[in-house]
N, C-alpha and C positions, 0 to 999 in steps of 0.2 A: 771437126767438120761433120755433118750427117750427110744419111746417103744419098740423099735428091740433091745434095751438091756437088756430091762426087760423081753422080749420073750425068748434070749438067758439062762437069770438067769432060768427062770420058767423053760425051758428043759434040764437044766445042770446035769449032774449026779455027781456032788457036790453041797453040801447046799453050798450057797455063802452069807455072812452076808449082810444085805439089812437093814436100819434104812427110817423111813419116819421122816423127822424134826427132828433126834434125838433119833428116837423111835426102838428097834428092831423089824421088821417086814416078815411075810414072804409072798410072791407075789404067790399067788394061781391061777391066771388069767390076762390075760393083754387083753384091746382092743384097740381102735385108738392111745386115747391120756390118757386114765384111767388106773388104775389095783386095781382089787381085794386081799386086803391085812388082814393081823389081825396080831394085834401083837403077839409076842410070848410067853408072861406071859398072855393073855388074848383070848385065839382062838376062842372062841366063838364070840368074836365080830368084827366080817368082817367089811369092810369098803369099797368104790370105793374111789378112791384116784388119782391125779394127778400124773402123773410117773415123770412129773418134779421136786416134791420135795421128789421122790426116791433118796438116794445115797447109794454105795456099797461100801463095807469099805472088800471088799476081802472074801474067801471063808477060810471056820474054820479047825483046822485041828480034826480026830477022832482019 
């Protein structure tokens, strides 16, 4: 992923599925080339993260 799509996800008014390597993840912050992430069983523990090993696998439905 780059980060004008991870900017799009972060402003979207749907949750859109986002895994980092595999991981479910939600993108809290994006800068240049990083984004501030945690995964979703685990939120407490932020991470900065490469947004190129971000991928989106589509937004969920409620």
């Amino acid at each position: 992923m780059d980060a004008n799509r991870a900017n799009e996800i972060v402003s979207a008014d749907v949750f859109v599925n986002v895994n980092y390597h595999g991981i479910p993840v939600y993108i809290e912050d994006v800068y240049q080339n990083t984004a501030k992430v945690f995964p979703l069983d685990a939120i407490h523990n932020v991470q900065e993260v490469d947004v190129e090993g971000l991928n989106e696998s589509g937004p969920i439905s409620i």
